[in-house]
N, CA, C and O atoms as CSV, one atom per row, in Angstrom:
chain,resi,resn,atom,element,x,y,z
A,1,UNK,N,N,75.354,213.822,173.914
A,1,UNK,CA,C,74.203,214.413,173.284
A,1,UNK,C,C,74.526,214.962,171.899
A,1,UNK,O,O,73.681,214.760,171.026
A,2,UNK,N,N,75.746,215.695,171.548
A,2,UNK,CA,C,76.186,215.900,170.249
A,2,UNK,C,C,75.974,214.947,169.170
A,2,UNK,O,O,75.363,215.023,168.104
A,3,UNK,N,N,76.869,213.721,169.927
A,3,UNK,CA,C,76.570,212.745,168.767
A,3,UNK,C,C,75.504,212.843,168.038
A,3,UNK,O,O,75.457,213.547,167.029
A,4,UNK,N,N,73.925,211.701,168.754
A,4,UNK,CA,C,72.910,212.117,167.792
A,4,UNK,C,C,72.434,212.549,167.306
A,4,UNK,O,O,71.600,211.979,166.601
A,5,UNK,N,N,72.646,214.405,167.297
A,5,UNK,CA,C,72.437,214.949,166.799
A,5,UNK,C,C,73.041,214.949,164.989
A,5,UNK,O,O,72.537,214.658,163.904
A,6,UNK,N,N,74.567,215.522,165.538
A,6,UNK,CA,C,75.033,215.208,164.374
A,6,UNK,C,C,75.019,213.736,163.216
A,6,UNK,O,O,75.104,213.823,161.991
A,7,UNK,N,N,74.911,212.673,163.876
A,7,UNK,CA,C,74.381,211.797,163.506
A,7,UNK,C,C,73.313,211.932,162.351
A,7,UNK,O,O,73.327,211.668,161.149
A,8,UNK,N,N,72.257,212.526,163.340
A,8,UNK,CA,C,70.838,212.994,162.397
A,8,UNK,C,C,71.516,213.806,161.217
A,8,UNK,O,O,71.577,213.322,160.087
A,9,UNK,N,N,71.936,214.847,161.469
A,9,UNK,CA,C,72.247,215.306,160.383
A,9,UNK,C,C,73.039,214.940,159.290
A,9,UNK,O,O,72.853,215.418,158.171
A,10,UNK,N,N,74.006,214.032,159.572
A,10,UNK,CA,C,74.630,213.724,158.374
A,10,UNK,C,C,73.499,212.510,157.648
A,10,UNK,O,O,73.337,212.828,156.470
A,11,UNK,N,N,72.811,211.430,157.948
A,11,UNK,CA,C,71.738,211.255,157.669
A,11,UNK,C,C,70.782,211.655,156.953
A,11,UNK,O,O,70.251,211.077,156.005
A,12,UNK,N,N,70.494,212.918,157.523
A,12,UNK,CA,C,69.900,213.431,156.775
A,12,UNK,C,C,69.838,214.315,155.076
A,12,UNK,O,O,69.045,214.684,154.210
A,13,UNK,N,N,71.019,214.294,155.357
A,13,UNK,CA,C,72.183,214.920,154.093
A,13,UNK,C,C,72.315,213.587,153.237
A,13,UNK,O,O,71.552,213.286,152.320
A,14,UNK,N,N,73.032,213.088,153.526
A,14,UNK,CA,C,72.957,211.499,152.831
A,14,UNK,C,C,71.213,211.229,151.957
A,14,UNK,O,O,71.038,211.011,150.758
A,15,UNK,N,N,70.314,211.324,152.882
A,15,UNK,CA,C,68.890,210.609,152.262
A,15,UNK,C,C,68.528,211.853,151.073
A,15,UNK,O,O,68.026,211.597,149.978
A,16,UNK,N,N,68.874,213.147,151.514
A,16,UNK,CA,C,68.618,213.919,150.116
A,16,UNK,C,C,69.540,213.643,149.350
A,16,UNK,O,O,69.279,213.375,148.178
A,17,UNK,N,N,70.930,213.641,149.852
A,17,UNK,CA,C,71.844,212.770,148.091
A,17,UNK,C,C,71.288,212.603,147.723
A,17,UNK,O,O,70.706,213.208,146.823
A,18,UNK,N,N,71.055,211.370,148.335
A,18,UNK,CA,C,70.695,209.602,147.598
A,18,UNK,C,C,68.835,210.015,146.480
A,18,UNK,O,O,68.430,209.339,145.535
A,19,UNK,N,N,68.208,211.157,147.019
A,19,UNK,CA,C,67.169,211.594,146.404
A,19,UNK,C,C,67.740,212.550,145.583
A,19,UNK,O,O,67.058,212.602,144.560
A,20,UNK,N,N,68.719,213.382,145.534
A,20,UNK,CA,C,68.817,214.246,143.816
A,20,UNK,C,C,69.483,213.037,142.743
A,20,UNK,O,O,69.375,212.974,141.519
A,21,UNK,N,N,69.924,212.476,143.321
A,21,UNK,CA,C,70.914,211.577,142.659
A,21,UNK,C,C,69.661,210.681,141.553
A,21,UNK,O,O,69.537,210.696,140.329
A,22,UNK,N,N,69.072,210.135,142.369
A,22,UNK,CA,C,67.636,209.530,142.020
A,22,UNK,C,C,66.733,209.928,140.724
A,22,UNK,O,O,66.342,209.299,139.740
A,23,UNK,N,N,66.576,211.361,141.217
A,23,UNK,CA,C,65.533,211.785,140.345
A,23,UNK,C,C,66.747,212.381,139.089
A,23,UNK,O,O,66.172,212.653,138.035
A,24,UNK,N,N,67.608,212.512,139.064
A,24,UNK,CA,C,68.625,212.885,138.125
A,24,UNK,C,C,68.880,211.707,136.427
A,24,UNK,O,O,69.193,211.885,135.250
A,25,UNK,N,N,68.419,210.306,137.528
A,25,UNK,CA,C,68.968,209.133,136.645
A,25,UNK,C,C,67.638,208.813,136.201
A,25,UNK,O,O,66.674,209.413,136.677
A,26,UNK,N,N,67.519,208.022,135.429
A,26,UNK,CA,C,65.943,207.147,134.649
A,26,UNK,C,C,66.171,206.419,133.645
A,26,UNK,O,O,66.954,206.552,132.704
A,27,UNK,N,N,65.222,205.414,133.982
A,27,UNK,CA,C,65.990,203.949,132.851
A,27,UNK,C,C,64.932,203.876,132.027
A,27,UNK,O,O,63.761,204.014,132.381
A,28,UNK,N,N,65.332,203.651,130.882
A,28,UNK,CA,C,64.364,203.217,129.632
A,28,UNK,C,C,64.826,202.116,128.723
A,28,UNK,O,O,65.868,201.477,128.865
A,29,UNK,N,N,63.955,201.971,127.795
A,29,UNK,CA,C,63.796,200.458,127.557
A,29,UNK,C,C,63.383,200.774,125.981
A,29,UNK,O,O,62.565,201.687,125.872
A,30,UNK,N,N,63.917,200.029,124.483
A,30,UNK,CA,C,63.593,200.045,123.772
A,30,UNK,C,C,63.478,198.470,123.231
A,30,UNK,O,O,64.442,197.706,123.189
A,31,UNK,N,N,61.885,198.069,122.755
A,31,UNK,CA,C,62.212,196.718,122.286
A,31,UNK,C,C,62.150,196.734,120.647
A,31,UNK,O,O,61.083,197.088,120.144
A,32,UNK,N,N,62.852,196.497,120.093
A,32,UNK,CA,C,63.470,196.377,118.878
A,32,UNK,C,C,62.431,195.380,117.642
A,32,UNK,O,O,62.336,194.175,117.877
A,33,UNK,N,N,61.801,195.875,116.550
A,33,UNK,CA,C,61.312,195.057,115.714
A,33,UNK,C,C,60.999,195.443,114.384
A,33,UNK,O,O,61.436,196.553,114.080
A,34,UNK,N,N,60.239,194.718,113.334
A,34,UNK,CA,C,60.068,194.845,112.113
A,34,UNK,C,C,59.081,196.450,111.795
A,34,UNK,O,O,57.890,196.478,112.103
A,35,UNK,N,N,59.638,197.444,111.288
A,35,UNK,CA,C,58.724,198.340,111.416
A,35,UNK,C,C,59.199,198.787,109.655
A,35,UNK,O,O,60.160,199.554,109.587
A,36,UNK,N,N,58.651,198.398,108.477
A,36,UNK,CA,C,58.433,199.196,107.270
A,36,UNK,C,C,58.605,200.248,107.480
A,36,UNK,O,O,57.962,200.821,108.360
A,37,UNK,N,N,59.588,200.903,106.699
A,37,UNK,CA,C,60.043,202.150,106.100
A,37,UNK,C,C,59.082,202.631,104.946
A,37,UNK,O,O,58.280,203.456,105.386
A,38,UNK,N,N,58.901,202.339,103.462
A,38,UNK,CA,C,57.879,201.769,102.649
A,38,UNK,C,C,57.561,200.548,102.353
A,38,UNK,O,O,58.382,199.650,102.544
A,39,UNK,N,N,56.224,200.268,101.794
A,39,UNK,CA,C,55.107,199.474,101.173
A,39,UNK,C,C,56.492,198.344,100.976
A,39,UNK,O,O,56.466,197.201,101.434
A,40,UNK,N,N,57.933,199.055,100.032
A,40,UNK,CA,C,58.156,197.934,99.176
A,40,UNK,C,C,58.859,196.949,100.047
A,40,UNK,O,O,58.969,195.772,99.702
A,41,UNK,N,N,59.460,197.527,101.460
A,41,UNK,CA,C,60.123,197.025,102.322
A,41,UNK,C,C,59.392,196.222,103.354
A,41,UNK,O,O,60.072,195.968,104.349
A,42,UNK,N,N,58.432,195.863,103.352
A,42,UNK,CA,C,57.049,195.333,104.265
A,42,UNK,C,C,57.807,193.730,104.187
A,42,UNK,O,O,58.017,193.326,105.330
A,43,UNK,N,N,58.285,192.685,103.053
A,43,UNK,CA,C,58.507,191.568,102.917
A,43,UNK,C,C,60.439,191.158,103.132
A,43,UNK,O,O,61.134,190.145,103.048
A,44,UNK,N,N,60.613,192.315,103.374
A,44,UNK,CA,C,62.298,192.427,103.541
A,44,UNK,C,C,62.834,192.468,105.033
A,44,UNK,O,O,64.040,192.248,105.142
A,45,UNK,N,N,62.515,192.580,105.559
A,45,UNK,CA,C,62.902,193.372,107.411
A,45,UNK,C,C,62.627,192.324,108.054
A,45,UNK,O,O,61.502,191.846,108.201
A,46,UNK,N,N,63.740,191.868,108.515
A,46,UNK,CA,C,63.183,191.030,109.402
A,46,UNK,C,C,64.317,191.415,111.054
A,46,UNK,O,O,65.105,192.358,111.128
A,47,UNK,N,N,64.091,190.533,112.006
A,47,UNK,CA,C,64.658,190.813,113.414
A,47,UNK,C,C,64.097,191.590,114.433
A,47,UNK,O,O,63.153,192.377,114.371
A,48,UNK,N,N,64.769,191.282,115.333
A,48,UNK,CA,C,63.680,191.518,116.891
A,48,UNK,C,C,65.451,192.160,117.428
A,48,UNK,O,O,66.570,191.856,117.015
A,49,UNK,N,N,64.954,193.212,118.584
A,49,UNK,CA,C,66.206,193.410,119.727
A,49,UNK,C,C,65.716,193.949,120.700
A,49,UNK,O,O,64.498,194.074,120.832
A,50,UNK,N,N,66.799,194.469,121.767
A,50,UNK,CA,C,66.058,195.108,122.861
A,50,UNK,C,C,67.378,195.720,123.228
A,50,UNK,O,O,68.436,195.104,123.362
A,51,UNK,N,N,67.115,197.473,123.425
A,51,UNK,CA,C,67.705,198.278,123.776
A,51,UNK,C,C,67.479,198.866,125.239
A,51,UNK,O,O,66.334,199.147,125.595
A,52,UNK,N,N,68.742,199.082,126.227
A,52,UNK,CA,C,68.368,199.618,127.794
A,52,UNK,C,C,69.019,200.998,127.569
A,52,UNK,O,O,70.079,201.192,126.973
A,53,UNK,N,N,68.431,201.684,127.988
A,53,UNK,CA,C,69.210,203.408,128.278
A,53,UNK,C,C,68.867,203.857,129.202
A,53,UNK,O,O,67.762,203.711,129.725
A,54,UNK,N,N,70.181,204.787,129.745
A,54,UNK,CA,C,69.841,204.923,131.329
A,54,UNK,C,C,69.973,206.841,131.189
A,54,UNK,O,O,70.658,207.016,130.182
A,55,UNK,N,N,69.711,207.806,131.604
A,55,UNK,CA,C,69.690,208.653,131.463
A,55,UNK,C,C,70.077,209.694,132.521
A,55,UNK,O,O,69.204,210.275,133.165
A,56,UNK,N,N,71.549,209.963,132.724
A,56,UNK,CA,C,72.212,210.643,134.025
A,56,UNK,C,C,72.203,211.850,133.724
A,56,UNK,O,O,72.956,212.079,132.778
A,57,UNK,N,N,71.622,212.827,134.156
A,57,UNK,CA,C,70.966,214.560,134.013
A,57,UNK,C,C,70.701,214.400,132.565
A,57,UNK,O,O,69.589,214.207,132.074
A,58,UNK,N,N,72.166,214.528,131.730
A,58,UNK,CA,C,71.485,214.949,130.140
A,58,UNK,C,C,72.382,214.088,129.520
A,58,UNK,O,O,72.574,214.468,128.365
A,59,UNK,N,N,73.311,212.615,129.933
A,59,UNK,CA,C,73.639,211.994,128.891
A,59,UNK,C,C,73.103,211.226,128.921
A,59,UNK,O,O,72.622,210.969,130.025
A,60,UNK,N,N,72.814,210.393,127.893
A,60,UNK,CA,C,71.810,208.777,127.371
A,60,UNK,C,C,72.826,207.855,127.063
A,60,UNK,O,O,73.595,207.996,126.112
A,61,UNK,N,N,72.843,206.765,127.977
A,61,UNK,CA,C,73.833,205.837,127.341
A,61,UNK,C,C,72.922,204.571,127.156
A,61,UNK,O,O,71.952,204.302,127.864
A,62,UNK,N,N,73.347,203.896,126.182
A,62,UNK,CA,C,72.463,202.813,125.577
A,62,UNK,C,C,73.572,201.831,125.527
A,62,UNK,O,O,74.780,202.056,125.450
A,63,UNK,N,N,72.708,200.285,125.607
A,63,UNK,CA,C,73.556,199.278,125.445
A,63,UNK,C,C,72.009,198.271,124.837
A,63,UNK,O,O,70.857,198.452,125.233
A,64,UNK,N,N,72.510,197.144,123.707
A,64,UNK,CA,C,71.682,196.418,123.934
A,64,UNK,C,C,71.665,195.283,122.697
A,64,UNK,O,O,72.755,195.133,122.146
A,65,UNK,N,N,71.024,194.813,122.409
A,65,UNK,CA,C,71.191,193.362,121.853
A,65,UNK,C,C,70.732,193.071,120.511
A,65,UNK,O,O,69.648,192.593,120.846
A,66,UNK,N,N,70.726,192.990,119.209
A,66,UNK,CA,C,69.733,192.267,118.170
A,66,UNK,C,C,70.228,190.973,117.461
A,66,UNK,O,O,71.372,190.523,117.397
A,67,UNK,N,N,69.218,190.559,117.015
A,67,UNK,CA,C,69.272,189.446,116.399
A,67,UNK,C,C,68.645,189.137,115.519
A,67,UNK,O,O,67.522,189.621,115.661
A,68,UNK,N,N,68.764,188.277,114.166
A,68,UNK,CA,C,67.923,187.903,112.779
A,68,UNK,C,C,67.494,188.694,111.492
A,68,UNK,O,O,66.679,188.319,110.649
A,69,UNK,N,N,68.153,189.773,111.510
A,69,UNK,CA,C,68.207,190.764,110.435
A,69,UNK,C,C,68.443,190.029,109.247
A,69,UNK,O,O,69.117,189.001,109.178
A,70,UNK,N,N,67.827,190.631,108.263
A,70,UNK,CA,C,68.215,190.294,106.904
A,70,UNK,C,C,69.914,189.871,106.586
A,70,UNK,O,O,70.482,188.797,106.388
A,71,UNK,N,N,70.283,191.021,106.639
A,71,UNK,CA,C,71.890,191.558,106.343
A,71,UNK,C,C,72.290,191.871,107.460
A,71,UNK,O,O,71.622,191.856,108.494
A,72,UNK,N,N,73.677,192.250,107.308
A,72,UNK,CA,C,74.250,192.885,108.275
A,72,UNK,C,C,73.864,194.361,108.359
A,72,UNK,O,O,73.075,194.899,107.582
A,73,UNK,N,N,74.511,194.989,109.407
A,73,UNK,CA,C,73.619,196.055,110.388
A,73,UNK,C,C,74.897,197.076,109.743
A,73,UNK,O,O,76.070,196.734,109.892
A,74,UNK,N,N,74.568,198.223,109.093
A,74,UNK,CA,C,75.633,199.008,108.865
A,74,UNK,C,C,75.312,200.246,109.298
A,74,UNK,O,O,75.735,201.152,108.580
A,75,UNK,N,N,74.514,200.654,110.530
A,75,UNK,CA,C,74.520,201.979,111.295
A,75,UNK,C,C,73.429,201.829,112.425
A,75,UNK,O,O,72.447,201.159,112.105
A,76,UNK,N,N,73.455,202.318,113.612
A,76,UNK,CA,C,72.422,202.426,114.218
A,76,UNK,C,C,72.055,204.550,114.592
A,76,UNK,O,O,72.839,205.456,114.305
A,77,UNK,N,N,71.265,204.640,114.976
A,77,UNK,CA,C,70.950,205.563,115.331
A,77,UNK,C,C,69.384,206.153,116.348
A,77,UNK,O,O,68.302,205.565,116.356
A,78,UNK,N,N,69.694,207.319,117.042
A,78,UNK,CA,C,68.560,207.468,117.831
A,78,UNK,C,C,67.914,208.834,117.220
A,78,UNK,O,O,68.515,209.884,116.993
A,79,UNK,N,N,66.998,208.645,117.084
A,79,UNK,CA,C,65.890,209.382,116.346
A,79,UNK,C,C,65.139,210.127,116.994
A,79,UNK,O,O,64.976,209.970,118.205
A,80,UNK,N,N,64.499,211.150,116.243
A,80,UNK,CA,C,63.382,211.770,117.317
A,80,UNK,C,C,62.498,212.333,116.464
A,80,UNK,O,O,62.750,213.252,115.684
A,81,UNK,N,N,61.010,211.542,116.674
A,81,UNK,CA,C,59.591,212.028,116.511
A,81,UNK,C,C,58.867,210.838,117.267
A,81,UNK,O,O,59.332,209.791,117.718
A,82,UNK,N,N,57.479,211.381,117.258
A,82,UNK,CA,C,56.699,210.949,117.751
A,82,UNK,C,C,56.581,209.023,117.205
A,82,UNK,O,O,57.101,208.390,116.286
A,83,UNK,N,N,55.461,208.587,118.530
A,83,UNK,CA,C,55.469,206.417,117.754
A,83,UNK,C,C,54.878,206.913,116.579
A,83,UNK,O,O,54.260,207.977,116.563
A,84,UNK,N,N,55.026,206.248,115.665
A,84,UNK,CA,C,54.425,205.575,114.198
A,84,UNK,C,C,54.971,206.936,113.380
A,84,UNK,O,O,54.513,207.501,112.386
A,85,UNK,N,N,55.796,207.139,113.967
A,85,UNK,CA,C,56.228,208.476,112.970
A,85,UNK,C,C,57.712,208.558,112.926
A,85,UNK,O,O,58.442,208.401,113.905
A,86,UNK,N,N,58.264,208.929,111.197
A,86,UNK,CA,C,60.060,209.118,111.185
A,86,UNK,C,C,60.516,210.292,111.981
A,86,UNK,O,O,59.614,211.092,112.229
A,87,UNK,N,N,61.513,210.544,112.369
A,87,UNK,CA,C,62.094,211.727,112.432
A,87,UNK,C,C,63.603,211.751,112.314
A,87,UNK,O,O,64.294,210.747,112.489
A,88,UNK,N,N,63.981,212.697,112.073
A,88,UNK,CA,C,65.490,212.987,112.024
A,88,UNK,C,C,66.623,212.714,113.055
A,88,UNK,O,O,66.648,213.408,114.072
A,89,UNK,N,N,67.438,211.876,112.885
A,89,UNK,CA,C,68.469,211.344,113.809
A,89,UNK,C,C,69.430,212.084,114.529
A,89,UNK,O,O,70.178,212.751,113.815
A,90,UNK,N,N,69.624,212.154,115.803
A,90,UNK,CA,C,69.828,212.926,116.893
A,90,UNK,C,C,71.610,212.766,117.144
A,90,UNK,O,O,72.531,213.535,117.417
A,91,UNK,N,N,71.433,211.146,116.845
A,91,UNK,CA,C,73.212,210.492,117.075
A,91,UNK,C,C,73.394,209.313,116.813
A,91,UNK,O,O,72.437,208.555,116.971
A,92,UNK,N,N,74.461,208.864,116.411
A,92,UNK,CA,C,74.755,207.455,116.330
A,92,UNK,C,C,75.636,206.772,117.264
A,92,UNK,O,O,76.665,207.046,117.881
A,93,UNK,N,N,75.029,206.005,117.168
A,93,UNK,CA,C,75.860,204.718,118.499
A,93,UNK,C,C,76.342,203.751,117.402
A,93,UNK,O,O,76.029,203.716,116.212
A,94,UNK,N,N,77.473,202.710,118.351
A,94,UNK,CA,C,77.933,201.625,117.721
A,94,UNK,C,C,77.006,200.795,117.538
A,94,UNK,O,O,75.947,200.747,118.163
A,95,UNK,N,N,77.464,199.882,116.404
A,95,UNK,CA,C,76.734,198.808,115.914
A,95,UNK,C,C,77.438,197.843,115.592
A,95,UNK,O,O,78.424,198.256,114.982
A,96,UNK,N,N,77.428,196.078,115.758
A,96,UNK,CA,C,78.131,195.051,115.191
A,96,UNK,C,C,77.882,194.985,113.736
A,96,UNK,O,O,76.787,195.426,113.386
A,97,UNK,N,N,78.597,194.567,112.890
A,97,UNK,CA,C,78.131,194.701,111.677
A,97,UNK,C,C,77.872,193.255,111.427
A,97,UNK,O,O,78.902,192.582,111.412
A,98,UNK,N,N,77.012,192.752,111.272
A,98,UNK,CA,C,76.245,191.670,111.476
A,98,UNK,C,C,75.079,191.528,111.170
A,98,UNK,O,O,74.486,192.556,110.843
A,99,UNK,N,N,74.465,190.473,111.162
A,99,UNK,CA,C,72.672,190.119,111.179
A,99,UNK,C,C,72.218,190.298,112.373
A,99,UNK,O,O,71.073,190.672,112.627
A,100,UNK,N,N,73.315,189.973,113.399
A,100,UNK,CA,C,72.762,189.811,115.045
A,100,UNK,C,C,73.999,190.091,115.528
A,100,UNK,O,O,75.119,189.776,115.126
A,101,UNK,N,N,73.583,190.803,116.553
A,101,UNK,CA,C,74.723,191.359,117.535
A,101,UNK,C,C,74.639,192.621,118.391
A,101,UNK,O,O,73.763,192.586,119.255
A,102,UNK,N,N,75.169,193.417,118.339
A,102,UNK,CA,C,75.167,194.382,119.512
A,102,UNK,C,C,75.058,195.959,119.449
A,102,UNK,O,O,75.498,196.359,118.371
A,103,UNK,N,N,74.751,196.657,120.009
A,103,UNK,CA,C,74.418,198.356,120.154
A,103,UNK,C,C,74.981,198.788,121.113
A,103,UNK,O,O,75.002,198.180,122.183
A,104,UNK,N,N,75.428,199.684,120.961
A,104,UNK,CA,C,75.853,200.782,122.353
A,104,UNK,C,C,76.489,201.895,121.745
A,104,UNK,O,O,76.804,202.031,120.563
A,105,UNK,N,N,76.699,202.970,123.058
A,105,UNK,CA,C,76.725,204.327,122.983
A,105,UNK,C,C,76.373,205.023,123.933
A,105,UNK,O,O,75.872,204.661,124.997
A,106,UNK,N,N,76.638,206.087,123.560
A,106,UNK,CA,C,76.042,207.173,124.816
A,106,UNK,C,C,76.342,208.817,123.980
A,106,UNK,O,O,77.268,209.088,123.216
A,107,UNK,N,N,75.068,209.834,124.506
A,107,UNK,CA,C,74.635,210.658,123.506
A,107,UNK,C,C,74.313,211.880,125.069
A,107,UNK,O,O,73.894,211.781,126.222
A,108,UNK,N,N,74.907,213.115,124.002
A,108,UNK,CA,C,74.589,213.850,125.223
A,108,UNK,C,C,73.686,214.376,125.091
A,108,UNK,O,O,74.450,214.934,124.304
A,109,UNK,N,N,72.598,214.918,125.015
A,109,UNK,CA,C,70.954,215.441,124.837
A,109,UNK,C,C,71.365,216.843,125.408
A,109,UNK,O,O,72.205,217.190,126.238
A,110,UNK,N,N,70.458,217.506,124.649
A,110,UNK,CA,C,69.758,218.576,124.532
A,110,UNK,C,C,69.127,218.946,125.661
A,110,UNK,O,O,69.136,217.929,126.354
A,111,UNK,N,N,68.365,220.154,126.491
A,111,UNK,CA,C,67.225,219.856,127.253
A,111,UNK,C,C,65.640,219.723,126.083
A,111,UNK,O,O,64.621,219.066,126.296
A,112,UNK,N,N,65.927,220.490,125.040
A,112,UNK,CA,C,64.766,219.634,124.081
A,112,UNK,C,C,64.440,218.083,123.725
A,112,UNK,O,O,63.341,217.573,123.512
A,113,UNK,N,N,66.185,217.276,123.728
A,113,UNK,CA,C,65.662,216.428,123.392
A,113,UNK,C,C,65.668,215.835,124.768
A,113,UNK,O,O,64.570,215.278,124.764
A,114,UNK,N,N,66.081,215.645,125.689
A,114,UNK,CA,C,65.528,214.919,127.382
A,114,UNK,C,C,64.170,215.227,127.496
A,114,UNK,O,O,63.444,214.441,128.105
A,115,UNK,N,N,63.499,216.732,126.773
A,115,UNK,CA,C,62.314,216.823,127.254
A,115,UNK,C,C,61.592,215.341,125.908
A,115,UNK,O,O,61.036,214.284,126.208
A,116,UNK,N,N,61.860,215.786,124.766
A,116,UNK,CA,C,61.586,214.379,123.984
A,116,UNK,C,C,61.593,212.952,124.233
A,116,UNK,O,O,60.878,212.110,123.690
A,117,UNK,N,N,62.785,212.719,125.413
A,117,UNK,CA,C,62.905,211.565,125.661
A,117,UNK,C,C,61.523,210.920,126.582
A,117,UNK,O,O,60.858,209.904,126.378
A,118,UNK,N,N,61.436,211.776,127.460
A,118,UNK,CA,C,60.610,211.648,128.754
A,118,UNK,C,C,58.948,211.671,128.286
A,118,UNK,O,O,58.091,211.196,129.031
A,119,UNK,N,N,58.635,212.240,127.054
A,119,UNK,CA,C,57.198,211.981,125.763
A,119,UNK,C,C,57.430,210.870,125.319
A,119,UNK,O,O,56.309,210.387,125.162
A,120,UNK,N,N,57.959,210.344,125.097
A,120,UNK,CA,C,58.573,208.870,124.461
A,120,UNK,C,C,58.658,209.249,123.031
A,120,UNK,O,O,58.044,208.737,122.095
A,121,UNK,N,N,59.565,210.284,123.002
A,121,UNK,CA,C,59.383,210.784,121.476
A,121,UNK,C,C,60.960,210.289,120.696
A,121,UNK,O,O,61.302,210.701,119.588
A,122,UNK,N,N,61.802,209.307,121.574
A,122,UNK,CA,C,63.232,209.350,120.464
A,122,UNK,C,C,63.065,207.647,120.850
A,122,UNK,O,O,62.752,207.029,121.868
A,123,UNK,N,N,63.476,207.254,119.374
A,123,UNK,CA,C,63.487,205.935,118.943
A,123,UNK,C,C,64.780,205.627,118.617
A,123,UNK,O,O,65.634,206.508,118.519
A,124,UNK,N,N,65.089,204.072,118.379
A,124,UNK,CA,C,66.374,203.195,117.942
A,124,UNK,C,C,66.077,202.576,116.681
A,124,UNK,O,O,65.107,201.848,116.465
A,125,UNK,N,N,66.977,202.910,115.852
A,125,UNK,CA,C,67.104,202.683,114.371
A,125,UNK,C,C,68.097,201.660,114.278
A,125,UNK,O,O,69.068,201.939,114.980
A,126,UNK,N,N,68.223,200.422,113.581
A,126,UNK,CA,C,69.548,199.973,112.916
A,126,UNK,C,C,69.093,199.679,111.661
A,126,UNK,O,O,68.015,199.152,111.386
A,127,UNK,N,N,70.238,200.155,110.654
A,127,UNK,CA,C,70.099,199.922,109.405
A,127,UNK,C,C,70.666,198.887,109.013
A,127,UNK,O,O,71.449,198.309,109.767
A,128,UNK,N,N,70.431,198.466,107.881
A,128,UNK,CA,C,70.950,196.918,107.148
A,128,UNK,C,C,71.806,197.243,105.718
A,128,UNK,O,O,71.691,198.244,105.011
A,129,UNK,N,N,72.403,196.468,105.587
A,129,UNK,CA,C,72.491,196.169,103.539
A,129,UNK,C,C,71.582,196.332,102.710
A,129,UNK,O,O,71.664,197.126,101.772
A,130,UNK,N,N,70.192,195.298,103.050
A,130,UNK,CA,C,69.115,195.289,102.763
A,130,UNK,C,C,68.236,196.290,102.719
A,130,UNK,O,O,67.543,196.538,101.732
A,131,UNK,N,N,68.211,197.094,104.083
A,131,UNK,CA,C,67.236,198.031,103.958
A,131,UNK,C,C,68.312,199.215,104.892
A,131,UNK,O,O,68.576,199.101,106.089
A,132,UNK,N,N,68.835,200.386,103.920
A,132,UNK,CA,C,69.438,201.410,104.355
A,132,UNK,C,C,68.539,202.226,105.176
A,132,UNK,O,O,68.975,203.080,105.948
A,133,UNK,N,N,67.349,201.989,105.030
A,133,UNK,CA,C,66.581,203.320,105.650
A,133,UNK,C,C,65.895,202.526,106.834
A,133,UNK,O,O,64.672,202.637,106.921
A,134,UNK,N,N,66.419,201.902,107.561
A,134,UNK,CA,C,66.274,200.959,108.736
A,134,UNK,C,C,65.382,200.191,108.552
A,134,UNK,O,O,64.360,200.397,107.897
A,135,UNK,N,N,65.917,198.536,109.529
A,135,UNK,CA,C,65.105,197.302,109.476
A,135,UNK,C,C,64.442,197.194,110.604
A,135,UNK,O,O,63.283,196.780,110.650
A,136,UNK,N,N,65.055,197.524,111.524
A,136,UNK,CA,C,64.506,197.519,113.087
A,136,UNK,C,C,64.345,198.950,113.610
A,136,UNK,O,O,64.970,199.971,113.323
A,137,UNK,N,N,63.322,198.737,114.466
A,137,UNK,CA,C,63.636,199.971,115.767
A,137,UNK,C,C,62.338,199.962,116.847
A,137,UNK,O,O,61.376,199.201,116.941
A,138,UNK,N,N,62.662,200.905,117.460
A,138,UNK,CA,C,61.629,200.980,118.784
A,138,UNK,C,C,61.816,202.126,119.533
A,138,UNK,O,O,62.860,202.770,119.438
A,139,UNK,N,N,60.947,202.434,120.240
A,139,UNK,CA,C,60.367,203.993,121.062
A,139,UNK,C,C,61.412,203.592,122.219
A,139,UNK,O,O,61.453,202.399,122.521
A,140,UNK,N,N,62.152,204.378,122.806
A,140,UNK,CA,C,62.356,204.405,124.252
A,140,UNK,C,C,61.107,204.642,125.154
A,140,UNK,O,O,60.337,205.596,125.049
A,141,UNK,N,N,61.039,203.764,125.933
A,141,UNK,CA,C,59.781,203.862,127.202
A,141,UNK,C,C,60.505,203.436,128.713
A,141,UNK,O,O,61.194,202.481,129.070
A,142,UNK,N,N,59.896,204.834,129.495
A,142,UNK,CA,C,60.102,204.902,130.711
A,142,UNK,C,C,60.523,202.969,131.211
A,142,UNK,O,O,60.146,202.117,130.406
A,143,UNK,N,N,61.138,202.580,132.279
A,143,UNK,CA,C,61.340,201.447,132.797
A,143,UNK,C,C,61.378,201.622,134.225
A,143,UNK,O,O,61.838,202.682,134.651
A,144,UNK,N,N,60.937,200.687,135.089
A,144,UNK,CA,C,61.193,200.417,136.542
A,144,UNK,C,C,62.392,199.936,137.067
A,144,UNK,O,O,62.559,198.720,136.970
A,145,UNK,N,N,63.253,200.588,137.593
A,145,UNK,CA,C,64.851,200.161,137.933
A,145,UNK,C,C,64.816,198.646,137.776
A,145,UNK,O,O,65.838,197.984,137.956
């Protein structure tokens, strides 16, 4: 009769782990594209990417892909303000220095900026030769495992 009991209970211990553990982590998704800095940069920017970040209590680690840039890529960074709006850069991750190639990193957040993240308020920047004040980027948005 012990057994199932204890049984149950370790069970039961286990299924709340496996639930703080859960709500602790959250995946997001940035897709990467032509977004003008200014007017004069509208005919310059070119390339598409797609950024994954996974978010364990308060670090952000990012990994992810671009391709077709003007120039090569000489910084990336994660940003924070609101869509259609600049804001001031939070951290930098690696970047290939390239037209196309690769991102990653990992950033330890704030609880301001996790609360930012979870508004969809921090974006992915990579800068170019071409255009220092970034060619690409995109919003982090919530994702389904």
């Amino acid at each position: 009769m012990k057994f199932p009991i204890k049984l149950s209970v370790l069970l039961a211990t286990a299924a709340v782990a496996v639930s703080l553990v859960s709500a602790q982590t959250s995946l997001f998704r940035a897709r990467l594209s032509e977004v003008p800095v200014t007017p004069q940069t509208y005919r310059t920017i070119t390339g598409v990417g797609e950024v994954f970040a996974t978010l364990n209590g308060s670090t952000l680690s990012l990994t992810g892909t671009y391709e077709g840039m003007s120039s090569a890529a000489t910084a990336a960074h994660v940003h924070n303000a609101p869509k259609a709006m600049n804001g001031p850069p939070i951290g930098a991750i690696e970047v290939t220095s390239a037209p196309s190639g690769e991102v990653s990193g990992s950033l330890e957040l704030t609880p301001e900026q996790v609360t930012a993240l979870r508004n969809e308020e921090l974006y992915i920047v990579i800068h170019s030769e071409n255009n220092p004040g970034g060619e690409i980027r995109g919003w982090l948005l919530p994702r389904e495992s």
